[in-house]
C-alpha positions in Angstrom: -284.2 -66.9 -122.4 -286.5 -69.0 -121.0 -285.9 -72.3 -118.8 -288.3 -75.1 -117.4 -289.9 -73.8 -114.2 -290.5 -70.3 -115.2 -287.1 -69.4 -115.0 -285.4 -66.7 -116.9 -282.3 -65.4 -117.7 -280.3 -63.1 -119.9 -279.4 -64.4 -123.5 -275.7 -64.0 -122.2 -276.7 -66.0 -119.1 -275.2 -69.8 -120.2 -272.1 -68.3 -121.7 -271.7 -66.3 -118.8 -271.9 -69.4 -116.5 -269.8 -71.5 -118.7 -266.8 -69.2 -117.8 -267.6 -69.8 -114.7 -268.2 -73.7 -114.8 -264.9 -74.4 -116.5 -263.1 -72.3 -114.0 -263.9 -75.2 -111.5 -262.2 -78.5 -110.4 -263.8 -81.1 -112.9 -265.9 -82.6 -112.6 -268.3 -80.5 -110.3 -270.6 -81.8 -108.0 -274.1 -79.5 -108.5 -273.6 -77.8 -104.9 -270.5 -76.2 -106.4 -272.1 -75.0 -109.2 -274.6 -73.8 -107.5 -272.4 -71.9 -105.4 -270.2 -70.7 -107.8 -272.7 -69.3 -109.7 -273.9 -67.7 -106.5 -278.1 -68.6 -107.4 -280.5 -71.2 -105.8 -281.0 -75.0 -106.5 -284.1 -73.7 -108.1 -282.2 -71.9 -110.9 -279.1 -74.3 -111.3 -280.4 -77.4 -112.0 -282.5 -76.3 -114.6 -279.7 -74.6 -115.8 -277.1 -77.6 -115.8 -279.6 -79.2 -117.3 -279.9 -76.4 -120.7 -276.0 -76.8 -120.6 -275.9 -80.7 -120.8 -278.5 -80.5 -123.9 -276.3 -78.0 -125.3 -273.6 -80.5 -125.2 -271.3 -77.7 -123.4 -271.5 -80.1 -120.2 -272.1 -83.6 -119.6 -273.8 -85.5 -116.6 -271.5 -88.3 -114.8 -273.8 -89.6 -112.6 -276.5 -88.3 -109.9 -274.2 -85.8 -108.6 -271.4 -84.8 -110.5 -271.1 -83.1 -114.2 -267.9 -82.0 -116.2 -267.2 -79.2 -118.7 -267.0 -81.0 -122.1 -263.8 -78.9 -123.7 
């Protein structure tokens, strides 16, 4: 699948990362993400981003985001 900024991933990849997402202390401030999901800034804001228009995570403010359950 295919993400702003020429970023790719498998089709498994936002299912995979919402294991990993919800496994975290809510909400989640992007540099956890980030590291939990062991990639670059690069990858996981666009990434968050897919997420939060899936509806599978919502933005709280500039820095934090939750798993919507």
């Amino acid at each position: 699948m295919r993400l702003p900024d020429d970023i790719v991933l498998l089709p498994t990849g936002p299912a995979q990362a919402m294991r990993i997402l919800a496994a975290l202390a809510q909400p989640f401030t992007t540099s956890q993400a980030r590291q939990a999901l062991g990639t670059t800034r690069r990858v996981a804001i666009p990434l968050l981003e897919h997420l939060d228009q899936r509806g599978w995570t919502r933005r709280l403010d500039a820095g934090h985001r939750e798993v919507v359950r």
